[in-house]
C-alpha positions in Angstrom: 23.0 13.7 -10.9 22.4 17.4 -10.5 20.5 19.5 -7.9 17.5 21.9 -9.0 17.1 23.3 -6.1 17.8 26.7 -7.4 16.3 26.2 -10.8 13.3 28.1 -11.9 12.4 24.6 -13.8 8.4 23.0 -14.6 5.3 24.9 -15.7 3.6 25.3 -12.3 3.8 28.5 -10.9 5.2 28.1 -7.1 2.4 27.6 -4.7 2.2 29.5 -1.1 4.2 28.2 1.4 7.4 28.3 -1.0 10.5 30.8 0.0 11.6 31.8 -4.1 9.6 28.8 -5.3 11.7 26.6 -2.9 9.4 24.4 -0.5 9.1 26.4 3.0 5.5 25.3 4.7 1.8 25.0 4.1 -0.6 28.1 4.4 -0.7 28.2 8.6 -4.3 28.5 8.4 -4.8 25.9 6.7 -2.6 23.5 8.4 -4.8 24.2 11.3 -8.0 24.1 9.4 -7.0 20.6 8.0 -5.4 19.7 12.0 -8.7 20.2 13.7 -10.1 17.4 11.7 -8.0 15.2 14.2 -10.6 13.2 16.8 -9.5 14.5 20.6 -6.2 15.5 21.4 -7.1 18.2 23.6 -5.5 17.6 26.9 -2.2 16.1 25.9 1.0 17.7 24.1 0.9 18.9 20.7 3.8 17.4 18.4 5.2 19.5 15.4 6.3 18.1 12.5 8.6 19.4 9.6 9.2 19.5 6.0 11.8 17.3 4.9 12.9 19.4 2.2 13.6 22.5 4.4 13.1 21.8 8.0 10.8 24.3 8.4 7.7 23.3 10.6 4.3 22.0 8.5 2.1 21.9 11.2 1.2 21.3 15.0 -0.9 18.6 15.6 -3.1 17.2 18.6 -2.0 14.1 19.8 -5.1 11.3 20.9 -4.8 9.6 24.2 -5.9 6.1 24.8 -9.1 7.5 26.4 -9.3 9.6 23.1 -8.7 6.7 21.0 -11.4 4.4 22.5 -14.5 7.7 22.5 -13.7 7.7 18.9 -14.3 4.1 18.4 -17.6 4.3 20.2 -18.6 7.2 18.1 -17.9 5.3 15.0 -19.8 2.4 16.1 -22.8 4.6 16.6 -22.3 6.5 13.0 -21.5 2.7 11.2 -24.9 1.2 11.9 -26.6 3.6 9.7 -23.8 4.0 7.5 -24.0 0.1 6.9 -28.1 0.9 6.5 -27.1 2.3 3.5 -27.8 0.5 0.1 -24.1 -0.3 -1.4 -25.2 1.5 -4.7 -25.7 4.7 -2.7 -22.6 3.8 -0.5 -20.4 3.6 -3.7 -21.7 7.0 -5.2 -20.3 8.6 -2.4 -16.7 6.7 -3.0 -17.3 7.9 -6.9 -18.1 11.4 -6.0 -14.7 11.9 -4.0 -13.0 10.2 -7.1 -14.2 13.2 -8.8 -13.1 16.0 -6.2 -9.8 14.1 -5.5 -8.6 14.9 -9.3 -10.3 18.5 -9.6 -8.5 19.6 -6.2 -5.2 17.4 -6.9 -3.0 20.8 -6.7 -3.5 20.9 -3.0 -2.7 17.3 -2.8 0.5 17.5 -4.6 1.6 20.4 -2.2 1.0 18.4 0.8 2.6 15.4 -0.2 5.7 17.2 -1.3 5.8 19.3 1.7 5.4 16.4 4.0 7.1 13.4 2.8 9.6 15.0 0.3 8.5 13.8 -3.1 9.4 14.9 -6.4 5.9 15.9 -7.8 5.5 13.4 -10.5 5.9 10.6 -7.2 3.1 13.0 -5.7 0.9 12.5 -8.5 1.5 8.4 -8.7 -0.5 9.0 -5.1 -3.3 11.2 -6.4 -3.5 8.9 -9.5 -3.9 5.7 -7.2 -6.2 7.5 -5.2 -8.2 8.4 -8.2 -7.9 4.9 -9.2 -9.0 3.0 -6.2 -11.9 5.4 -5.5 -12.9 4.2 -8.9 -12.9 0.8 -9.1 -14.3 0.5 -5.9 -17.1 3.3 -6.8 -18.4 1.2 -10.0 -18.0 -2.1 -8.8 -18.6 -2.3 -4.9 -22.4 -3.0 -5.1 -21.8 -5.9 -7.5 -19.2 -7.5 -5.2 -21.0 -7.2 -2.5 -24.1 -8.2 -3.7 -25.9 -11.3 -2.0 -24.9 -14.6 -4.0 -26.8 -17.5 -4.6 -25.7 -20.9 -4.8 -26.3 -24.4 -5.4 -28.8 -25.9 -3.1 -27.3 -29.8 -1.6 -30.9 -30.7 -3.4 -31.8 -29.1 -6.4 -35.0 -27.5 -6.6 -36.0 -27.8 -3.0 -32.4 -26.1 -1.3 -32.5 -22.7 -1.7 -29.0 -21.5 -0.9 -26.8 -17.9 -0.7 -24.5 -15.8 0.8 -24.9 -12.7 2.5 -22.4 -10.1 3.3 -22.3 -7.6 6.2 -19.5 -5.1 7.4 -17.2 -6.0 10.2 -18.4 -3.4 12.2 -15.5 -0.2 13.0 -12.6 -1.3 11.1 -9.2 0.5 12.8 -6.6 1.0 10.5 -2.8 2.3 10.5 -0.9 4.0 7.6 2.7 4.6 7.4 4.5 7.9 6.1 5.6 6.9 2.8 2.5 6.8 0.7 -0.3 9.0 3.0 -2.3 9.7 0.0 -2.3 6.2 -1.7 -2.3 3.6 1.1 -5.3 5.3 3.3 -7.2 5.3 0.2 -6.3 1.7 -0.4 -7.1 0.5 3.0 -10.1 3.2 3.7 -12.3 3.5 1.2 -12.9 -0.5 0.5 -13.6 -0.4 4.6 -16.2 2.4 3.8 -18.0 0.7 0.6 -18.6 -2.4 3.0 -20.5 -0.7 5.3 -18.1 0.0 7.8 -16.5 3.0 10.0 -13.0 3.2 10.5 -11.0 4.4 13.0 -7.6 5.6 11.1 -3.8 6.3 13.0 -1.8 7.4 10.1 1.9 8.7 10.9 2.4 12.4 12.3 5.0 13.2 9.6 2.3 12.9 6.6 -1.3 13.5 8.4 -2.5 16.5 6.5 -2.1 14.5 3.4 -5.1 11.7 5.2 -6.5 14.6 6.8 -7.1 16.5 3.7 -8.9 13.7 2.0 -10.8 13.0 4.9 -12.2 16.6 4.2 -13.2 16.0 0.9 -14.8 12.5 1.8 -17.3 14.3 3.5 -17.7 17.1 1.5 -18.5 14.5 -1.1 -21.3 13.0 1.3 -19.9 10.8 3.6 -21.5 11.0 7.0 -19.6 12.6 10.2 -18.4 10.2 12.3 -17.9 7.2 9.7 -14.3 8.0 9.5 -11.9 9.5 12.2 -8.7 9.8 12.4 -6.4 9.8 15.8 -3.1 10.6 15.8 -0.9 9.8 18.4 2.2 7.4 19.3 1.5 3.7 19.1 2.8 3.5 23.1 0.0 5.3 23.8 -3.5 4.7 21.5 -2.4 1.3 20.5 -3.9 -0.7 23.0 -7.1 1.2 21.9 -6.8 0.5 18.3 -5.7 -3.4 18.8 -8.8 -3.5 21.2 -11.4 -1.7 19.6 -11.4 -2.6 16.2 -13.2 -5.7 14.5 -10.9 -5.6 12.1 -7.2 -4.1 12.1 -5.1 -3.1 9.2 -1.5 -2.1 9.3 1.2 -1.0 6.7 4.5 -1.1 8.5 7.5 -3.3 9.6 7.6 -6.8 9.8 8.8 -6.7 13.6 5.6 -4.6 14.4 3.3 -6.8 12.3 4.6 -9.9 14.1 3.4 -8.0 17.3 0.2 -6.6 16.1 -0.6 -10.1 14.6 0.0 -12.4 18.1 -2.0 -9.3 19.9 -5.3 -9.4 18.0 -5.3 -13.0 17.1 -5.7 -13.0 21.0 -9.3 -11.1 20.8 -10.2 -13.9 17.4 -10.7 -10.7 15.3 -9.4 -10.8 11.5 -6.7 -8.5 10.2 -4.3 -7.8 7.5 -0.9 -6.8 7.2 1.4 -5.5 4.4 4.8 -5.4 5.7 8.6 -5.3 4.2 10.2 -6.6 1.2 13.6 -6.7 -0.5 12.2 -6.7 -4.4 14.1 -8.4 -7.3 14.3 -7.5 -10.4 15.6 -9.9 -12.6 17.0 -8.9 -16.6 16.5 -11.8 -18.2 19.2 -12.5 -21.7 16.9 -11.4 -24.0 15.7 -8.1 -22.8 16.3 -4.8 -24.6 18.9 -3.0 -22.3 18.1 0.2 -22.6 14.3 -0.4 -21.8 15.5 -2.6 -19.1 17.8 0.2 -17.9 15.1 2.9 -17.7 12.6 1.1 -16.3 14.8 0.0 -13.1 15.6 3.8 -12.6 11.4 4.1 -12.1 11.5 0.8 -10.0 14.4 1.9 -7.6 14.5 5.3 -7.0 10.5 6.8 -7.2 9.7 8.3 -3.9 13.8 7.9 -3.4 12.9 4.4 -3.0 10.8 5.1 0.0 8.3 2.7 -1.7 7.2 -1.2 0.0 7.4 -2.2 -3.9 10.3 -0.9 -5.1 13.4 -2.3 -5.9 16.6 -3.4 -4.1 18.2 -6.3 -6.1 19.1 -6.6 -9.7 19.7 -9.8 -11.2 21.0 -9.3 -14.7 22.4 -12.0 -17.1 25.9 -12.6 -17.5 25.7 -11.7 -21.6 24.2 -8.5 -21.0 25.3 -7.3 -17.3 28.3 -4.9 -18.3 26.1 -3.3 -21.2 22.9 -2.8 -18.1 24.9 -1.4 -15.8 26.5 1.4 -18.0 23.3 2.4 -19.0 21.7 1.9 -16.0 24.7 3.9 -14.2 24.7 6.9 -16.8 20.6 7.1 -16.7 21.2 7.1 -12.7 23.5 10.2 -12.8 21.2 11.7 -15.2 18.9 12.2 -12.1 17.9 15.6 -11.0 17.6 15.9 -7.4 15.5 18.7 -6.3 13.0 20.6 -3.5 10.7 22.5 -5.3 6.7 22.2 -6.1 7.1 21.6 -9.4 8.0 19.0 -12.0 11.8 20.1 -12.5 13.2 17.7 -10.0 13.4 13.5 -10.6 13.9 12.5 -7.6 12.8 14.2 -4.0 14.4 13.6 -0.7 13.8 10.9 2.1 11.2 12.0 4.6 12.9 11.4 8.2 16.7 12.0 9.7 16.2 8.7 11.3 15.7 7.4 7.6 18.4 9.4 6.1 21.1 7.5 9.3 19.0 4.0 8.4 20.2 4.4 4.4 23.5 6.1 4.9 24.5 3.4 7.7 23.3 0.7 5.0 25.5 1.9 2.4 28.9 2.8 4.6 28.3 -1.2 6.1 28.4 -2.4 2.5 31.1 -0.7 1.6 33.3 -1.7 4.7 32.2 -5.5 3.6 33.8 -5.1 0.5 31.0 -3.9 -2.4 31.7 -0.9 -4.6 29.7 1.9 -5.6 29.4 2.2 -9.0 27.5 5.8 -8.2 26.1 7.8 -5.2 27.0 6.6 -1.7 26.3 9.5 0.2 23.9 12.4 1.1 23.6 15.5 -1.0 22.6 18.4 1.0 23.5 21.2 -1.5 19.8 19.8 -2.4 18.6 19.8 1.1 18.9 18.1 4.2 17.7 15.3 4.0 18.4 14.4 0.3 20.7 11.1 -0.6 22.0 9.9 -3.8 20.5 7.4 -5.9 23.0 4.7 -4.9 24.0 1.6 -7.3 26.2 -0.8 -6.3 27.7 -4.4 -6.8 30.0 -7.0 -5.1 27.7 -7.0 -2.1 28.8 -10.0 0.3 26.4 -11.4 1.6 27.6 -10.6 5.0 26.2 -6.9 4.6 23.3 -5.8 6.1 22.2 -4.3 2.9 22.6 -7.8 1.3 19.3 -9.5 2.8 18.0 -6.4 4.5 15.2 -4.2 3.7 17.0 -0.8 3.2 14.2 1.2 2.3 16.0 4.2 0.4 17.3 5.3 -3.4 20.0 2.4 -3.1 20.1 -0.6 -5.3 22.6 -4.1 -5.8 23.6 -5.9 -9.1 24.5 -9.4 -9.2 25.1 -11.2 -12.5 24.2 -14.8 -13.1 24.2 -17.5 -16.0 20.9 -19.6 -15.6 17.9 -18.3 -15.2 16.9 -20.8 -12.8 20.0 -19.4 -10.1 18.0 -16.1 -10.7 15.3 -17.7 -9.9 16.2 -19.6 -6.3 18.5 -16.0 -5.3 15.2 -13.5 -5.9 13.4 -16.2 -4.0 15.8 -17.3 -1.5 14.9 -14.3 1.2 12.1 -14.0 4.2 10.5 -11.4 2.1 7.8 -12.1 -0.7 6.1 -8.5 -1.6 7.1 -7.5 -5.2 9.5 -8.5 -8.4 9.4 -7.8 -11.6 11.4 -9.6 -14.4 12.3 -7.5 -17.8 12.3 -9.5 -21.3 11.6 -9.2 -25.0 10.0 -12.6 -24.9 7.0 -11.6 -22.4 5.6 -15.9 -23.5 9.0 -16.7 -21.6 8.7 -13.7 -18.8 5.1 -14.7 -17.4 6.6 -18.2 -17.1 9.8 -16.9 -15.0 7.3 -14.3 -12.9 5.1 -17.8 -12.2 7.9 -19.0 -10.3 8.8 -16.3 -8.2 7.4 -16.4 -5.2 6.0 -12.8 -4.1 2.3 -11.1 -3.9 2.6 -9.3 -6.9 5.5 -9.5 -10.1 5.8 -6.9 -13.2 6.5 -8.0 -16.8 8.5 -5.2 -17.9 7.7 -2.9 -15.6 9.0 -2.4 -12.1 5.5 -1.9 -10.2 3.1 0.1 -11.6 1.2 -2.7 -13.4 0.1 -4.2 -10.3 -0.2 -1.1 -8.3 -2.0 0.5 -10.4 -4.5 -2.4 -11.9 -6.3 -2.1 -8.6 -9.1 -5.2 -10.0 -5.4 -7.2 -9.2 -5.1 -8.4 -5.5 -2.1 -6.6 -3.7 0.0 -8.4 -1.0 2.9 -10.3 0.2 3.7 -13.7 0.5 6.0 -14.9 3.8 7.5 -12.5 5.7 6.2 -9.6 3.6 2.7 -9.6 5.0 -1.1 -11.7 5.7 -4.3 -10.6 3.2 -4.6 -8.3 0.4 -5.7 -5.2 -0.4 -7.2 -3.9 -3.7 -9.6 -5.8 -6.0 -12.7 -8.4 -4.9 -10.5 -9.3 -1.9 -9.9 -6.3 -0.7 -13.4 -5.3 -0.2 -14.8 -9.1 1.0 -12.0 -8.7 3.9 -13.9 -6.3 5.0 -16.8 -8.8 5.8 -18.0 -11.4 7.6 -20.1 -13.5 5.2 -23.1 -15.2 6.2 -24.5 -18.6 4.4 -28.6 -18.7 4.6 -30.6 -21.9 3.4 -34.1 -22.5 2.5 -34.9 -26.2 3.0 -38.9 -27.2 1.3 -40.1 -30.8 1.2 -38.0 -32.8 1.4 -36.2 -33.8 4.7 -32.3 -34.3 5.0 -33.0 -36.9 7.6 -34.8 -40.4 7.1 -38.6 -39.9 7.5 -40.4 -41.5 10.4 -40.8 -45.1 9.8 -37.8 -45.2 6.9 -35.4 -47.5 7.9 -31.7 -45.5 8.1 -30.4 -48.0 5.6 -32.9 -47.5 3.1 -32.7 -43.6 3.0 -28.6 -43.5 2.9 -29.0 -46.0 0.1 -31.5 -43.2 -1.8 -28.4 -40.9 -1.2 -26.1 -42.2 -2.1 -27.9 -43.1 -5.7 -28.8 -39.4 -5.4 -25.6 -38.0 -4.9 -24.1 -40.0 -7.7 -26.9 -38.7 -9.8 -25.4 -35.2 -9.7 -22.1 -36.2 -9.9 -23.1 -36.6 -13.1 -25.1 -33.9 -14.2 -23.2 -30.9 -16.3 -21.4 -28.5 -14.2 -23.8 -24.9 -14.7 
């Protein structure tokens, strides 16, 4: 793997806020301009936060308190009532028209992901891309899910019977730093077709990345107030949030999930969670190697496997295991490693010190239990500080931490087995259930396989894209890995509370006066096995 740090590599021309094309900060004025977007913060400490690539500060932000947090809820419950007034046809227009701004001004974008969470720039697009995608689907097909739905009457003719659907009311939701640009858009904008306001905590590191579309949500009609975003530690806004909110949403660690999920099942309010994962990937005998071998270098080390889908385990046939893993190994080293806004680097850096210890710490544990590394295994700061090697390695004991544990950095295991089906039980035998994806030339063979495994969403030959991308697809985990789904019909309808109306005319669903009770169930029952029989419509 090489460095590009000092390479004049890519087409783009370097943006400001680079020091000789190398990453230094955002624009100052507009790292303000963006900060002031933040709801209160006025009377408590300001926290600074840094670019991963360089150390150098991105911006200063105002930091919500609990008092802060709650006056923002209230605001958004006074904006959401005529927000929710709102046809969902005109409601979804809005959502198209930001689709539209996000890929015109997706330049900006890609800056402030890189300069706050340390991409590569092609793993900043995937985020505007998803964006763009979301903001789609939910822009053309909102109105239509949401529409009110009739259904069968318990008599024909005379029961007229539908479903109604109304927002939950403020909707508070908090995103993680790994994917600012994708995950508030996944979790926000369905919120915001359904009629709701939200109340949005996402991570200081990556803020001007929410904040920024926030801007153009607005400036693509939304109303003031519908969305706001706090920032602020969870110690200290998130009683508020777990209070406030009719619905909660969190992206995040299992631990804190756990917590959130005993705290606001408390108040009876819904909620959803997407939470950790330890992804397979299993090469099944008859997959082409070298396909198989590109695509796990997408699955593992995009976003320097800072990604809740991404993968950690390879499972690879005995027949084919030796031939993978050279070509797996050489595409690996084959990685350029690079801080720059441009496309000349593969891979970025990890966004955080603490995440830089939490993967380095992983990998020395492993080794001490016994695995080898085949390549990587340590950090690489001739490309920066916080940059670490796309990591392979096998013979990992299961007495590692690394072995069961979510690692949550470029750093990946291979196991070899004979039968499919011990493929199947070891991608499945862990608390986790988020993502797999299985790799064949028979795909007849590879649906069947991906049937059995049990996580939210699995990949035929690809690593995660497919799912994360088709955004019509629900998007979740099974077990450990989360509660609810985001993305498609079910990621708008959480978002609701629906509402069953009937129309009853004529006839009675009691005996009338002077019927005796026997007669009238007798006519029921006749009746009821009438329509048992009649064609299903």
């Amino acid at each position: 793997m090489t460095s590009t740090a000092s390479e004049a590599t890519g087409e783009d021309t370097p943006s400001p806020g680079t020091i000789g094309g190398v990453v230094g900060a955002p624009p100052a004025w507009r790292a303000a301009q963006l900060a002031r977007r933040v709801t209160g913060g006025r009377d408590s400490a300001p926290v600074t936060v840094h670019a991963p690539f360089t150390g150098v500060a991105t911006a200063t932000l105002p930091q919500a308190t609990d008092a802060d947090a709650r006056a923002a809820f209230d605001r958004a419950r006074e904006a959401q009532q005529a927000w929710a007034a709102r046809p969902a046809a005109e409601r979804q227009r809005i959502v198209l028209r930001l689709h539209d701004l996000v890929l015109e001004r997706q330049k900006e974008a890609l800056d402030l992901v890189q300069l706050e969470a340390g991409k590569a720039r092609l793993d900043a697009f995937d985020e505007v891309a998803s964006v763009a995608l979301v903001a789609a689907y939910y822009g053309k097909h909102s109105a239509r899910i949401l529409a009110p739905r009739r259904a069968a009457g318990v008599i024909p003719l005379l029961t007229r019977a539908g479903e109604l659907r109304h927002p939950r009311g403020v909707v508070g939701i908090i995103s993680p730093w790994n994917y600012p640009l994708a995950l508030t858009a996944m979790d926000v904008l369905p919120a915001l077709a359904a009629g709701n306001a939200v109340v949005q905590k996402p991570d200081n590191q990556t803020a001007l990345a929410a904040l920024w579309l926030h801007e153009l949500a607005e400036q693509a009609g939304l109303p003031a107030g519908v969305w706001q975003i706090v920032l602020g530690r969870g110690s200290e806004i998130g009683d508020a949030l777990v209070e406030e909110s009719d619905y909660l949403c969190f992206t995040g660690s299992t631990p804190t999930g756990k917590q959130l999920a005993q705290r606001v099942a408390g108040r009876l309010t819904g909620y959803s969670l997407e939470l950790g994962g330890k992804n397979p990937m299993i090469v099944l005998p008859d997959a082409p190697v070298a396909k198989a071998a590109e695509g796990a270098v997408a699955a593992c080390f995009s976003s320097a496997g800072q990604l809740c889908v991404s993968v950690e385990r390879i499972y690879v046939h005995e027949n084919i295991r030796e031939e993978f893993t050279r070509a797996f190994v050489a595409r690996t080293e084959a990685l350029r490693l690079g801080a720059r806004l441009d496309y000349g680097a593969d891979m970025g850096s990890l966004t955080s010190a603490a995440q830089l210890e939490s993967v380095s710490a992983h990998v020395e544990d492993a080794r001490a239990a016994g695995a080898t590394v085949l390549t990587g295994g340590q950090p690489a700061p001739e490309a920066g500080p916080l940059f670490y090697e796309p990591t392979i390695l096998t013979d990992v004991p299961e007495s590692a931490r690394l072995f069961a544990e979510e690692t949550f950095g470029p750093v990946v295991s291979i196991y070899g087995y004979t039968q499919v089906d011990d493929a199947v039980r070891r991608a499945n035998d862990t608390s986790f259930g988020l993502n797999a994806s299985v790799w064949c030339r028979d795909t007849r063979i590879g649906r069947a396989v991906a049937a059995r495994v049990k996580a939210g969403t699995v990949n035929v030959n690809e690593g995660f894209a497919a799912t994360f991308g088709t955004v019509g697809l629900p998007m979740g985990g099974m077990k450990e890995s989360g509660m609810g789904r985001r993305n498609g019909a079910e990621g708008l309808l959480k978002y609701t509370e629906a509402q069953a109306i009937a129309v009853q005319r004529g006839l009675r669903l009691r005996p009338f006066r002077g019927l005796p009770p026997r007669l009238w169930t007798k006519g029921m029952t006749a009746s009821m096995r009438a329509l048992r029989r009649l064609p299903r419509r």
